[in-house]
C-alpha positions as CSV (number, residue, x, y, z in Angstrom):
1,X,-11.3,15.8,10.7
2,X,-11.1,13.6,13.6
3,X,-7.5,11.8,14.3
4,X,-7.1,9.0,15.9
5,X,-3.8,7.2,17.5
6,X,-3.3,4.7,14.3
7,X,0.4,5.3,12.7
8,X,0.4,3.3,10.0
9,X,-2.1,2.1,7.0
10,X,-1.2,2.0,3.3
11,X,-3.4,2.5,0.1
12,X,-4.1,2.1,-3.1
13,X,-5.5,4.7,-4.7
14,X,-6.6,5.2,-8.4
15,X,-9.3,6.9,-10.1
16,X,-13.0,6.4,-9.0
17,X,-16.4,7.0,-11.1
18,X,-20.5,6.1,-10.3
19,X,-22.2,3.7,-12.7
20,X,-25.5,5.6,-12.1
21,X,-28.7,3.0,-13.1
22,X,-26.9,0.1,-13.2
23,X,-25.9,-0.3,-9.8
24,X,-29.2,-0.8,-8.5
25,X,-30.4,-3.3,-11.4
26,X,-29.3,-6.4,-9.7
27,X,-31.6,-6.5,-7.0
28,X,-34.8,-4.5,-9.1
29,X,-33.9,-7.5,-11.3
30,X,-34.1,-9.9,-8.6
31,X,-30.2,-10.7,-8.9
32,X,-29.3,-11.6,-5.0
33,X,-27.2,-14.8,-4.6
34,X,-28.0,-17.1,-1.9
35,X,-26.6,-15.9,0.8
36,X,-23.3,-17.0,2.2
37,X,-25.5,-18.6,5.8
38,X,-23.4,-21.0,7.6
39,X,-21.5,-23.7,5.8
40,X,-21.1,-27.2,6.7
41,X,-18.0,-27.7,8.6
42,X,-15.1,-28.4,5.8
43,X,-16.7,-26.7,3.3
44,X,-14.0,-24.1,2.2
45,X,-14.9,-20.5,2.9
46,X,-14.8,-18.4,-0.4
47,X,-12.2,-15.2,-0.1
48,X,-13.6,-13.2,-3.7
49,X,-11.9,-10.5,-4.8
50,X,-12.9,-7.8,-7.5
51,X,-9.1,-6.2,-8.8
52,X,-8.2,-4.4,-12.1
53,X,-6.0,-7.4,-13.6
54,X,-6.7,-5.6,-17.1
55,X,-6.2,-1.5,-17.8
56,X,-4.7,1.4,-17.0
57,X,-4.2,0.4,-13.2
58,X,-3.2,-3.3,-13.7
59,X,-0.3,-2.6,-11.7
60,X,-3.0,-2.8,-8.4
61,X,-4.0,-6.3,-8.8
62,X,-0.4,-7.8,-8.0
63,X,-0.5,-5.7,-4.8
64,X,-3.9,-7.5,-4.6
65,X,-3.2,-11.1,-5.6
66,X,0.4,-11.0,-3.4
67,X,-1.5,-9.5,0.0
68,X,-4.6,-12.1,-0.5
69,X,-2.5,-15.1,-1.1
70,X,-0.7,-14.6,2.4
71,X,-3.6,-13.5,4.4
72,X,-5.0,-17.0,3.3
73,X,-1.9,-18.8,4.0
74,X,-1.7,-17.1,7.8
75,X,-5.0,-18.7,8.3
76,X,-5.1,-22.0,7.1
77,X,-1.7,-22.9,8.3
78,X,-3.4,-21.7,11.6
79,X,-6.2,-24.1,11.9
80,X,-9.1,-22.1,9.1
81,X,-12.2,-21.0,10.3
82,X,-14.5,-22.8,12.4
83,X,-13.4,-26.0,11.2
84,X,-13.0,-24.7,7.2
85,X,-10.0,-23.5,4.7
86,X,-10.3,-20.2,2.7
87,X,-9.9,-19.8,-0.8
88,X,-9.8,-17.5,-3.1
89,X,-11.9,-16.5,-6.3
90,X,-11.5,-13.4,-8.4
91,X,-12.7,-11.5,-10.8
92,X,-11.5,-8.1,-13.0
93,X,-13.0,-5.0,-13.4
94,X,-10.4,-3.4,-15.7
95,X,-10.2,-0.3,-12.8
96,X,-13.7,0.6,-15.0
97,X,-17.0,1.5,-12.8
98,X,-18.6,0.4,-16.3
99,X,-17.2,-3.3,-15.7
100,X,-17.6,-3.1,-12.1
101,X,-20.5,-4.4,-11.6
102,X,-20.8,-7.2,-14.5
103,X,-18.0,-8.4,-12.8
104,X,-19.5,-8.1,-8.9
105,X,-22.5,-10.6,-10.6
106,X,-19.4,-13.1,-11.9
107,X,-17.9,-13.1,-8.5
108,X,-21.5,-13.5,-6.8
109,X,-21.6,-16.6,-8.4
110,X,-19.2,-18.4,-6.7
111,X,-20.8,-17.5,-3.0
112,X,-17.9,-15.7,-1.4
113,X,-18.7,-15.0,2.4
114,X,-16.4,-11.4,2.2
115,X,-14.8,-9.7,-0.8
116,X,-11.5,-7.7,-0.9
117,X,-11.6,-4.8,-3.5
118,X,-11.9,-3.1,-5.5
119,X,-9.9,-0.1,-5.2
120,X,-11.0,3.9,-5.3
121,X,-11.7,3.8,-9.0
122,X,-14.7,0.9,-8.9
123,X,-15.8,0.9,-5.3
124,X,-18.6,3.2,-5.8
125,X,-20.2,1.4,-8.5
126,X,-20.6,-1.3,-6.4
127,X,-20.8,0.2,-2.6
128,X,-24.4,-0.2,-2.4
129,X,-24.3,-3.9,-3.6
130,X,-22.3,-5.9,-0.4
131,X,-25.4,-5.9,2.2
132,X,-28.4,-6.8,-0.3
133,X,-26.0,-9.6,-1.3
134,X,-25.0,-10.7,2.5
135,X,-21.5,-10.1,2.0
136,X,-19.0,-7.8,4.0
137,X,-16.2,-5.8,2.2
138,X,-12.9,-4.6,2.9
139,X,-12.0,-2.2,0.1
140,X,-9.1,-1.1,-0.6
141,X,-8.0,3.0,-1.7
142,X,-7.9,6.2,-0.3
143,X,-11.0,7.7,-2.0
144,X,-11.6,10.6,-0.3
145,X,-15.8,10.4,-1.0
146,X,-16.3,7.3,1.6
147,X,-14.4,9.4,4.4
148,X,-18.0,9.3,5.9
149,X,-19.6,6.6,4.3
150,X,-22.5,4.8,5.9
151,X,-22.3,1.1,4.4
152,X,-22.7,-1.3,7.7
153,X,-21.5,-4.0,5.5
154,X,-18.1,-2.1,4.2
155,X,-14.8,-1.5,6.0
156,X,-11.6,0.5,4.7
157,X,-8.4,-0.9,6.1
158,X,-6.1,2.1,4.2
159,X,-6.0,6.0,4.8
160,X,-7.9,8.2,3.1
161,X,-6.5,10.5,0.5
162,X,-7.6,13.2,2.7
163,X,-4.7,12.6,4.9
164,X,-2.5,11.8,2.1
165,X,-3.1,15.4,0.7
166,X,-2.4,17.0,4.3
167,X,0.9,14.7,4.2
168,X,1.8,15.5,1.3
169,X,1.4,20.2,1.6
170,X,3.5,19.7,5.2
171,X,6.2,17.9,3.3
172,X,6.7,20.7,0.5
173,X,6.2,23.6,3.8
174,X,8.7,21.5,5.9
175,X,11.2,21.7,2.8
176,X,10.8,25.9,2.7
177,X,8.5,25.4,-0.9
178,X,6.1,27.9,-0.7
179,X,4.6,28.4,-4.1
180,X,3.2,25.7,-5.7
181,X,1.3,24.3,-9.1
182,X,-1.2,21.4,-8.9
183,X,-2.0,18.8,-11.7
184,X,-4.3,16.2,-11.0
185,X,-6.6,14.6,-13.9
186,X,-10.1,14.7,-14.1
187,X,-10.6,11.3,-12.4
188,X,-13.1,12.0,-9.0
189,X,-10.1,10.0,-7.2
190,X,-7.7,12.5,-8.0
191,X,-9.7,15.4,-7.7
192,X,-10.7,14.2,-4.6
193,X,-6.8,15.6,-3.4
194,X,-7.4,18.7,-4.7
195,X,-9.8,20.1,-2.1
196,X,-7.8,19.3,0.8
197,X,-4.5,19.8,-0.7
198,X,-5.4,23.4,-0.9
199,X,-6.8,24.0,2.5
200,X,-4.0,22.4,3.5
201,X,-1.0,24.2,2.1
202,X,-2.2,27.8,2.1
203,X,-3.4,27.4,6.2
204,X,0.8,26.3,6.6
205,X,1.3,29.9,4.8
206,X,1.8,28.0,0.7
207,X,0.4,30.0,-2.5
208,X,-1.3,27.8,-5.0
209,X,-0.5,29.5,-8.1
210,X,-1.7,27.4,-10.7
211,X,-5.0,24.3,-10.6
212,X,-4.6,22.5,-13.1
213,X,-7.4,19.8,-14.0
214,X,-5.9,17.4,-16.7
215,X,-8.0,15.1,-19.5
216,X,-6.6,12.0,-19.4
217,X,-5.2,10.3,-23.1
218,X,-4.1,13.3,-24.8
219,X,-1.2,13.4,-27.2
220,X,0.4,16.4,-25.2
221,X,0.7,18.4,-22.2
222,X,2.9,21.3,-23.4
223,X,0.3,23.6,-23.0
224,X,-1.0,22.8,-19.5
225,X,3.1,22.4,-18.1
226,X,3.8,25.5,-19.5
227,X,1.1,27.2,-17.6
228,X,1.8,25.4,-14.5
229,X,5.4,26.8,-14.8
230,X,4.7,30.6,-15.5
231,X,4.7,31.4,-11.6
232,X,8.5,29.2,-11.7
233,X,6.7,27.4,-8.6
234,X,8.9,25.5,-6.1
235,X,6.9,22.6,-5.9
236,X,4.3,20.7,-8.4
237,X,1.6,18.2,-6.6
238,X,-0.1,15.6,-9.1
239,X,-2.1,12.8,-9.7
240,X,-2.9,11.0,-12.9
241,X,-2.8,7.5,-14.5
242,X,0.1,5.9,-15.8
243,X,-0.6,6.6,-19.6
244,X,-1.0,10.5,-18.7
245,X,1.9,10.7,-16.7
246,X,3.9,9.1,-19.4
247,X,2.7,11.8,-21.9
248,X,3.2,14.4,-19.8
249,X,7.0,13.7,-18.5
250,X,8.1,13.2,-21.9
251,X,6.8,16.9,-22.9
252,X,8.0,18.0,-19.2
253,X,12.0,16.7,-20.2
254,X,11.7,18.3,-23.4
255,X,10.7,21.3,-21.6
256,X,13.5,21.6,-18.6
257,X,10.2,21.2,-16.3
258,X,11.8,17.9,-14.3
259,X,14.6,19.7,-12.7
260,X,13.0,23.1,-12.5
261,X,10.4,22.5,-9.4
262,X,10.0,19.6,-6.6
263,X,7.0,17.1,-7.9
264,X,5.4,15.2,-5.1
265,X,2.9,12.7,-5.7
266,X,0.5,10.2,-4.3
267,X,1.1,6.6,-3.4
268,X,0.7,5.4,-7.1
269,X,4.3,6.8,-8.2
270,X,6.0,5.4,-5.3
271,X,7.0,2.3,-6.7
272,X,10.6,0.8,-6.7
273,X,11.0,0.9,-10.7
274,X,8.1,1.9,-11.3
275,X,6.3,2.9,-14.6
276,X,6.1,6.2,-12.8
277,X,9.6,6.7,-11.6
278,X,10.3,5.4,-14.7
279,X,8.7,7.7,-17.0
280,X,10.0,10.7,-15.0
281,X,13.6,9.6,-15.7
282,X,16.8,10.3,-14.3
283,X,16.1,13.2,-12.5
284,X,13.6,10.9,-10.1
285,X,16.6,10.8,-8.1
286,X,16.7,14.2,-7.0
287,X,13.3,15.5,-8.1
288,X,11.0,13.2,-7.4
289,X,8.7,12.4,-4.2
290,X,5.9,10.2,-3.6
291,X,3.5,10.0,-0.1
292,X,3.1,6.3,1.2
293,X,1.2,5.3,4.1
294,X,4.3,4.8,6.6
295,X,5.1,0.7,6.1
296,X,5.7,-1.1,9.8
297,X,9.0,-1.8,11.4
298,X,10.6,-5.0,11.7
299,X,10.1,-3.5,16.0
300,X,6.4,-4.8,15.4
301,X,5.8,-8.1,16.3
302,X,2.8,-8.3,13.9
303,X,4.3,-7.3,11.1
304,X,7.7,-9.3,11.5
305,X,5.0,-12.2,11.2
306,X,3.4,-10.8,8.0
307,X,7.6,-11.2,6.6
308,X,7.4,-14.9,7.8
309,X,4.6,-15.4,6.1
310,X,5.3,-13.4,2.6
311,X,8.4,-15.4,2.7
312,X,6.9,-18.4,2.6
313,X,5.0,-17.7,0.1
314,X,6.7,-15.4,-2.2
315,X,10.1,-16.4,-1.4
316,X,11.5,-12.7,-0.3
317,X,10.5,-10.1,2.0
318,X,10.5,-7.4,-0.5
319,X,6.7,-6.9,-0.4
320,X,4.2,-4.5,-2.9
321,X,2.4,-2.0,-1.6
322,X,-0.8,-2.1,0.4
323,X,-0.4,-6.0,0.8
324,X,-0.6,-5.8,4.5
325,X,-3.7,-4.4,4.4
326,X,-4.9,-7.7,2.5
327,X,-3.5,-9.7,4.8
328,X,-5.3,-8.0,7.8
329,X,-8.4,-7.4,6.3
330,X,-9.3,-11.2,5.9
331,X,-7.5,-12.0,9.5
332,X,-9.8,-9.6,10.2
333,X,-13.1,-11.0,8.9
334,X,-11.8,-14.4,9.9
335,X,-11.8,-13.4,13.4
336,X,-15.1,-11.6,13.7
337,X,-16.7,-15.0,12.1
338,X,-14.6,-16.8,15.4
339,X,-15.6,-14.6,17.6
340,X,-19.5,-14.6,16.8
341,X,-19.2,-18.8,15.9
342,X,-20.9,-18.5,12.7
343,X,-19.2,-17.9,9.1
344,X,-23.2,-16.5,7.9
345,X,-22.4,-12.3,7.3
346,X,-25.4,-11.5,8.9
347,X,-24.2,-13.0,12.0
348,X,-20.3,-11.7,12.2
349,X,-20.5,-8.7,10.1
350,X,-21.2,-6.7,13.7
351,X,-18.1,-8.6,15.1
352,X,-15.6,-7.0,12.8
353,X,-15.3,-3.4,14.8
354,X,-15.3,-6.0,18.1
355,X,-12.1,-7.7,17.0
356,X,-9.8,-4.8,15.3
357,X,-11.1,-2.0,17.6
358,X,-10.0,-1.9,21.8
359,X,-11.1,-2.4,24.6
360,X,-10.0,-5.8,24.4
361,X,-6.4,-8.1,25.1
362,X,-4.2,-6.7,22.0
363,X,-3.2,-9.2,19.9
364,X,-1.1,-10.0,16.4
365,X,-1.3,-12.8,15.0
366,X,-4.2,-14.7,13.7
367,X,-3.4,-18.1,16.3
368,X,-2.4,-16.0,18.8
369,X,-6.4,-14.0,19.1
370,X,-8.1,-17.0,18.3
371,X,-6.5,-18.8,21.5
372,X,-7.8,-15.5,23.2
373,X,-11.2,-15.9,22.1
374,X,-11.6,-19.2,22.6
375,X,-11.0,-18.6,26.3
376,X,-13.4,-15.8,26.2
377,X,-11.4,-12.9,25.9
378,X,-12.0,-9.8,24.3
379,X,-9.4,-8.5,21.7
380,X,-7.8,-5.5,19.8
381,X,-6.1,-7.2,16.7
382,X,-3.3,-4.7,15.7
383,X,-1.8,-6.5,12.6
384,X,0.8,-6.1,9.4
385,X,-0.1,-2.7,8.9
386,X,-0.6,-1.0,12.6
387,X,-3.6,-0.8,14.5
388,X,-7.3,-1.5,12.7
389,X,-9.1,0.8,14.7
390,X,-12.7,1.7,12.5
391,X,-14.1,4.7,13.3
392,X,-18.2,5.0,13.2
393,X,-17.6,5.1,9.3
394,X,-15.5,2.0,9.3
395,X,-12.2,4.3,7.8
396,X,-8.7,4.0,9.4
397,X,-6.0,6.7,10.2
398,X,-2.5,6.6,9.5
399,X,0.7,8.9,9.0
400,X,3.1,8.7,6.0
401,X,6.5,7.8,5.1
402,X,7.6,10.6,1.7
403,X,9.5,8.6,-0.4
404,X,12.4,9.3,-2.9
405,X,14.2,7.3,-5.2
406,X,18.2,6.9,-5.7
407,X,19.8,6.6,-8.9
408,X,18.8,2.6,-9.9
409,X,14.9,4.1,-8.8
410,X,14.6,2.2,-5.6
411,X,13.2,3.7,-3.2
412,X,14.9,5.9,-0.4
413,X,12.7,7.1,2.3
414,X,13.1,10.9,3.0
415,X,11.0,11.4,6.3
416,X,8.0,10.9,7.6
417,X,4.8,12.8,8.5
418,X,3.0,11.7,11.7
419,X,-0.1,11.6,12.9
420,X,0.9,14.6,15.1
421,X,2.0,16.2,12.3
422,X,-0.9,15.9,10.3
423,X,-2.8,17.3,13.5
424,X,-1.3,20.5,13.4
425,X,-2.1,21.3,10.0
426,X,-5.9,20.5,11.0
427,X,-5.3,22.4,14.2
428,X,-4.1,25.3,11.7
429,X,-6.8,25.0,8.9
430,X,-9.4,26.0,11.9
């Protein structure tokens, strides 16, 4: 895996399937809208977005709705886009690759010029969708099966679960936990940890005792805990929806199995609150560990703006996960249409690694690398959530911030993982 210098990126990640002939009926069946080609000047530009509002993973499309509404807000109080406003139309797809693209036609209709979503559970469904239709994509998720995707017309402004799963097997090692259980669903988004997690934990010197693969929606885990406890492992990794996880604490509390290893988990059970942190109960405080793609610094100019702005909006700085990387993907898009004067996809689409990715005069806010372009300069946005360098498959990098709860369940952070220290496990897995 190649790393790159970017420190931080967030996620959100959720479970991911393929809707197999479906996804290629709407253009057999002649379904392409007309295209999003340059609007007249004060015609608003159309920021769609596809997000679970319904489901399992309903908890996503606030992280959605709060990022998008201030990415919009930083750039029409800035002046819009070539002489137009953005707003925003969206549409649910229940975190359901069956719904996903029903509800990629409803959005269609209303002409965005880029979309935002969905997350790792629906993005496949629809991946192959965004260039027939002449419309760019920033998705949003860590699904580790696009970590070399070749979609010219799709960018991922979070980290890969790939790197999540190497963040999270050098936090257990750091800690001294050496034998470990995993539990992930069946869900390819969680699975999608499992490889890595592996590779990952046993090259730092771990033993995997148990792999546990988990079918979502039963009325019990008993069984599948007690076999992931036989080895009394030091540390259990997971990853499940928030109705399994539910199930699953309530049979572990019964069972002593909260208290009796370390769990660490992905980004989904990091939540202040939470349903997760919740559902694990009291001993989250002590017990309990989620990895998070490391939030920004109030030291970072950009992201100190992104506060401004979610203030102003939302009326407190105490922002939802994965928000910035909302914001920055339509600052993003917004810039590459500036920079190649036209708001038609086929036109900026090649614009977007030219804006995010150096050489080029670095830049934060939106204002601040439109004045640049306008005199001509080349830029490097680095925005809310770190740099946006794309690699040649238009992913990101990032490290991660391991965070804890205290007793109320808000969130303490416990350390971080680097990108350095994410390179020495790769260094070691070789």
């Amino acid at each position: 895996m190649k790393l790159n210098k970017r420190l931080v990126r967030g996620r959100g990640s959720a479970r991911a399937a393929i809707v197999l002939a479906s996804v290629t009926s709407m253009v057999g069946a002649g379904f392409i809208a007309s295209p999003a080609s340059a609007a007249p000047k004060s015609t608003p530009l159309v920021v769609g977005a596809i997000l679970p509002f319904t489901g399992s993973k309903s908890l996503l499309s606030q992280w959605g709705t709060h990022g998008i509404k201030v990415g919009i807000y930083e750039v029409n109080h800035s002046g819009g886009v070539l002489g137009h406003q953005l707003k925003s139309s969206m549409v649910d797809d229940a975190a359901d690759a069956v719904d996903a693209l029903p509800a990629f036609r409803k959005l269609m209709l209303s002409h965005p010029t880029f979309v935002l979503g969905p997350f790792s559970p629906t993005i496949e469904a629809v991946i192959g969708q965004f260039k027939p239709n002449n419309v760019a994509d920033f998705m949003i998720g860590g699904l580790s099966n696009l970590d070399n995707m070749n979609y010219p017309y799709v960018f991922r402004t979070t980290a890969s679960d790939s790197t999540e799963a190497i963040a999270m097997a050098y936090y257990a090692i750091s800690h001294g936990w050496k034998t470990a259980s995993l539990m992930f669903d069946n869900s390819a988004n969680s699975q999608g940890f499992v490889p890595p997690l592996i590779k990952a934990f046993k090259a730092l010197g771990g033993t995997v005792q148990q792999n546990i693969t988990l079918t979502p929606g039963q009325s019990s885990y008993s069984s599948e805990l007690t076999q992931a406890f036989a080895g009394n492992p030091q540390v259990v990794f997971d990853s499940m929806d928030s109705q399994t996880y539910a199930t699953m604490m309530s049979d572990a509390q019964q069972l002593g199995y909260t208290t009796a290893a370390q769990w660490v988990g992905d980004d989904l059970q990091s939540a202040p609150q939470g349903v997760y942190a919740k559902a694990f109960g009291s001993a989250a405080s002590t017990n309990l560990t989620a990895a998070l793609p490391a939030t920004p610094t109030t030291a970072d100019q950009a992201y100190n703006h992104f506060l401004a702005d979610y203030q102003s909006v939302w009326r407190t700085t105490s922002i939802l996960p994965t928000t910035f990387n909302f914001y920055d993907s339509i600052v993003i898009a917004s810039l590459a249409m500036t920079m190649a004067k036209s708001t038609n996809p086929k036109v900026w689409v090649s614009d977007v690694v030219k804006v995010a990715n150096p050489p080029g005069v670095v830049c934060s806010t939106y204002a601040q690398c439109v004045a640049l372009i306008k005199k001509g300069k080349d830029i490097n946005y680095n925005g809310a959530g770190g740099n946006d360098d794309f690699n040649k498959y238009h992913n990101v990098f990032s490290g991660f911030q391991m965070v804890g709860f205290d007793s109320n369940l808000n969130n303490v952070v416990r350390t971080y993982v680097t990108p350095q220290n994410l390179a020495t496990v790769v260094s070691k897995e070789h």
